[in-house]
C-alpha positions in Angstrom: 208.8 136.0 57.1 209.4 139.1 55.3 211.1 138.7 51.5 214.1 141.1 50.9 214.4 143.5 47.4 217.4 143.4 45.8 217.4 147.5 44.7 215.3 150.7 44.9 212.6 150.2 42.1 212.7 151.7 38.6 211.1 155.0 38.1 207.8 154.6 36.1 206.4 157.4 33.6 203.1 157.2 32.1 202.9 156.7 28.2 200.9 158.4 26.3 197.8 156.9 24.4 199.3 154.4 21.6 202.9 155.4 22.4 205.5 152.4 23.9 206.0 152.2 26.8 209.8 151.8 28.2 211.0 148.8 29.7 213.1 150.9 32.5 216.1 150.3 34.2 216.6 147.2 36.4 213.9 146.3 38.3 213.6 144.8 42.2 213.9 141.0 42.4 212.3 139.6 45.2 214.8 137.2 47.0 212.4 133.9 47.8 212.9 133.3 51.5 213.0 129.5 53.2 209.9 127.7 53.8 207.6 128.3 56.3 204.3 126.6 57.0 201.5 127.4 58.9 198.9 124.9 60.9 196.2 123.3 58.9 193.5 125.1 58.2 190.2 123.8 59.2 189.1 122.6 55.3 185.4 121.8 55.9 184.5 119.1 52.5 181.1 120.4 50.8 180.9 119.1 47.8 182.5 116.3 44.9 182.0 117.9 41.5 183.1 114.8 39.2 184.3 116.6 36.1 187.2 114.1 34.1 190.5 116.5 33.6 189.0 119.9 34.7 190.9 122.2 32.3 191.7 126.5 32.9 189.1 127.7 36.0 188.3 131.3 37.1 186.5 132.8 40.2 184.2 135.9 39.9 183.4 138.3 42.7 180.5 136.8 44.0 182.3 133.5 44.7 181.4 131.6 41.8 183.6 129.0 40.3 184.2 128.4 36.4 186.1 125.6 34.9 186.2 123.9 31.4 185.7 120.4 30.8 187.3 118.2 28.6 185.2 119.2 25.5 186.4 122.6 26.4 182.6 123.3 27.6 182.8 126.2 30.3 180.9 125.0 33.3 179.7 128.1 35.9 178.8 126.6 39.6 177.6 128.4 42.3 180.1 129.2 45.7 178.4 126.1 47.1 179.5 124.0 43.9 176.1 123.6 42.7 175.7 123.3 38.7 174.4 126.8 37.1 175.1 127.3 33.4 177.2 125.6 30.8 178.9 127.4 27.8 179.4 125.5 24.4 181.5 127.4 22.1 179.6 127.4 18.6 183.2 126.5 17.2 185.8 123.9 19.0 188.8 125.3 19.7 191.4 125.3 23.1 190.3 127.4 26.0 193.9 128.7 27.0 192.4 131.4 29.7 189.6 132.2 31.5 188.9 135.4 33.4 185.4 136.0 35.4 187.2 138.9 38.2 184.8 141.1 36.3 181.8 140.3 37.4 179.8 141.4 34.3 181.9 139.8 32.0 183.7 136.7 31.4 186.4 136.6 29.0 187.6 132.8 27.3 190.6 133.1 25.2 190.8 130.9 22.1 194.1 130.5 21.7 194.0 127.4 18.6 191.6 130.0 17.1 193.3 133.5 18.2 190.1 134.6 19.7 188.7 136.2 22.7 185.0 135.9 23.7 183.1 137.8 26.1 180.2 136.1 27.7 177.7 137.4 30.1 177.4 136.2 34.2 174.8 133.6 32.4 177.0 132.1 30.3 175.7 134.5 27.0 177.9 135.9 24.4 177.9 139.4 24.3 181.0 139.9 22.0 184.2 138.9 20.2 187.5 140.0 19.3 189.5 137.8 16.4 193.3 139.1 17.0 194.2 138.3 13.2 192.2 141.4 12.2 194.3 143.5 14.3 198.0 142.1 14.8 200.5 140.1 13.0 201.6 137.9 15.4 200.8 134.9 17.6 198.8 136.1 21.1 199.6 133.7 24.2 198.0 134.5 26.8 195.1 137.6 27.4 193.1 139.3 29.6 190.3 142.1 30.6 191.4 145.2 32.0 189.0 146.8 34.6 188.6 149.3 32.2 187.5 147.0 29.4 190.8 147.3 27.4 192.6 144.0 26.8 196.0 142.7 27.6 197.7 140.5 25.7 201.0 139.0 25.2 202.4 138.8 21.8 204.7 136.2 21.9 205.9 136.6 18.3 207.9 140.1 19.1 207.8 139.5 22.5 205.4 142.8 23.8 203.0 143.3 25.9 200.5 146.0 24.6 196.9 147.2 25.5 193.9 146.9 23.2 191.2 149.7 23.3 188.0 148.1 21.8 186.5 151.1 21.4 188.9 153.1 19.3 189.6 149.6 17.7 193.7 149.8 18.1 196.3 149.3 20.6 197.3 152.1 23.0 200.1 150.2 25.0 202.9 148.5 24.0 205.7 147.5 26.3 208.8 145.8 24.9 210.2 142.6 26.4 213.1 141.8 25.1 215.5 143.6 27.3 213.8 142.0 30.5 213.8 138.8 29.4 217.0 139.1 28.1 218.5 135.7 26.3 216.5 133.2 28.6 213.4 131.1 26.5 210.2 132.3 28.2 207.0 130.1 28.9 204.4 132.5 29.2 201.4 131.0 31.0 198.8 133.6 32.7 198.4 137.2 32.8 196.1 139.5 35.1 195.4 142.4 36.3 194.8 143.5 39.9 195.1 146.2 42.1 196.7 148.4 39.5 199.4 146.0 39.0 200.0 143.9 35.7 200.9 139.8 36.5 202.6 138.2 33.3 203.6 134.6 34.9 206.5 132.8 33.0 207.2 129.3 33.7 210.4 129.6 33.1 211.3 132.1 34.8 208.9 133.7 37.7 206.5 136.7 37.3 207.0 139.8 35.6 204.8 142.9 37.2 204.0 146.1 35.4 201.8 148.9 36.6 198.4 149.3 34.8 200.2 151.4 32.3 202.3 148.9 31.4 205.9 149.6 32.8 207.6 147.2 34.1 208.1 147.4 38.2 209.3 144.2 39.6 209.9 140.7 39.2 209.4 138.0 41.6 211.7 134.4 40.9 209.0 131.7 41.2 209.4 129.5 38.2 207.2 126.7 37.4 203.9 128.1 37.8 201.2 128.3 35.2 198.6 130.4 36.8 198.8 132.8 39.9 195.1 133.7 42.2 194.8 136.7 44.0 192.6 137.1 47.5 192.1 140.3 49.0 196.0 142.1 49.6 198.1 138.3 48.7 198.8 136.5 45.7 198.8 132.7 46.1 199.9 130.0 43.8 200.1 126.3 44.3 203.7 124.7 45.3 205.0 121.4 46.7 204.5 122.0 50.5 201.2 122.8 49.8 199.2 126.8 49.0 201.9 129.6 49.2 200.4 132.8 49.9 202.2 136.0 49.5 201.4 139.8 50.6 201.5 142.1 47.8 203.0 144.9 50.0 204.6 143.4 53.4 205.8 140.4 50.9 205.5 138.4 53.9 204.6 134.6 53.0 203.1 132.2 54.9 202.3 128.2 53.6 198.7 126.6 53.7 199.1 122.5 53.8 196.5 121.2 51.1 193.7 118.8 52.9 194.5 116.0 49.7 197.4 115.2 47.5 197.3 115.4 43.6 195.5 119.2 43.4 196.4 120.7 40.0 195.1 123.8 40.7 193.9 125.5 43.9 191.3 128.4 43.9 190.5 130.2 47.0 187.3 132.8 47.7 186.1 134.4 50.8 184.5 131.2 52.0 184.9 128.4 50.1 187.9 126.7 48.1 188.2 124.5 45.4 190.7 121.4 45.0 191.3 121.0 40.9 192.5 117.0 40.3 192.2 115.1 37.3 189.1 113.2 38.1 187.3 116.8 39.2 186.7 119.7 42.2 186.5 119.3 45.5 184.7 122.3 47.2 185.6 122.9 50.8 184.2 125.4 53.1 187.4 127.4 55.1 
């Protein structure tokens, strides 16, 4: 099934370094089209990881799985599900995010504390940013750009801007309020991916912005809290099981989940992992 565009898209410039960025005129909404499902999957079981209320998780290229724990420990398992490192922040706080897509770094955001931390693909720290020292303002949710920059969402004056760690200051910042308009936005998840920004309200549906921060499109599916991406689809979890949708067909198709009571589905090239509150269930697909 293909999913219709309400208008032409908005014409994008590119702001210059620490400039703002414009919101632009209305963007395409994509029109969410009737369910469809497609047959089971074949969802091989390989492992039980028993891990009491599994908190934010992350995949990294090379098919390995990270997930906190209740203590907000991160825990790093192989593709197989086997136990590699753990992570103890030296200070508690609430892991809001984690992002391992770059395969060099892992980012955990803080967000009790207001901090990101960049650990190593064993689980090292290797550096830290404290968003107090840079911004008045309260970050939700944040994320590494390919490039190293951060994004972040400051839900205070409702922007998104860019953060350049080497020149220590913010060289994006894209304006909200005229998207969002008078709704109440839940901001949940943000990521970057194939040159495309994701900012995922629960309130609302997903906002996407190019990597320079203007805004392109938005696609109406409220009550999510995180989005993955696989190869040229997005998925994200839904009643009728794992929705999957092309970012550039926008067909859709529906994967039926192999157990009930998944909080969160993550899928890699060959194995996918089944989030419930008692742990993960790794399957081979």
């Amino acid at each position: 099934m293909v999913l219709a565009l309400g208008s032409a898209s908005a014409q994008t410039t590119a702001p210059a370094a620490g400039s703002v960025a414009p919101a632009g005129q209305a963007a395409p909404v994509v029109t969410v089209p009737a369910d469809t499902k497609e047959a089971v999957a074949a969802w091989a079981p390989v492992r039980t990881i028993a891990l009491p209320k599994p908190g934010v998780a992350s995949l990294d290229r090379r098919g390995n799985l990270y997930v906190t724990d209740s203590q907000n420990n991160l825990r790093q398992y192989g593709p197989d599900g086997q136990v590699l490192n753990t992570f103890s922040p030296p200070l508690p706080g609430h892991t809001a995010q984690v992002e391992a897509w770059n395969t060099a770094k892992i980012l955990v955001f803080y967000d009790d504390r207001q901090q990101v931390v960049l650990l190593d693909r064993f689980l090292a720290p290797i550096a830290e940013v404290r968003w107090q020292d840079y911004l008045d303002g309260q970050v939700r949710t944040a994320t590494l750009a390919p490039d190293d920059r951060y994004w972040l969402l400051n839900e205070s004056d409702l922007t998104l801007r860019q953060f350049d760690t080497n020149q220590k200051r913010f060289s994006i910042t894209t304006p909200l309020d005229l998207l969002i308009g008078r709704s109440r936005p839940d901001f949940r998840f943000l990521r970057e991916y194939q040159n495309n920004l994701y900012l995922v309200d629960r309130n609302s549906g997903i906002y996407v912005f190019d990597n320079l921060g203007n805004y392109r499109k938005k696609l109406p599916l409220p009550g999510l809290s995180y989005v993955g991406f696989r190869g040229d689809e997005l998925y994200y979890l839904a009643p009728d099981g794992l929705r999957f949708l092309h970012l550039y067909s926008l067909t859709e198709r529906v994967l039926p989940l192999p157990i009930a009571g998944a909080q969160q589905v993550l899928v890699g090239e060959q194995y996918a992992y089944v989030l419930t509150s008692a742990g993960v269930q790794v399957y081979k697909i």
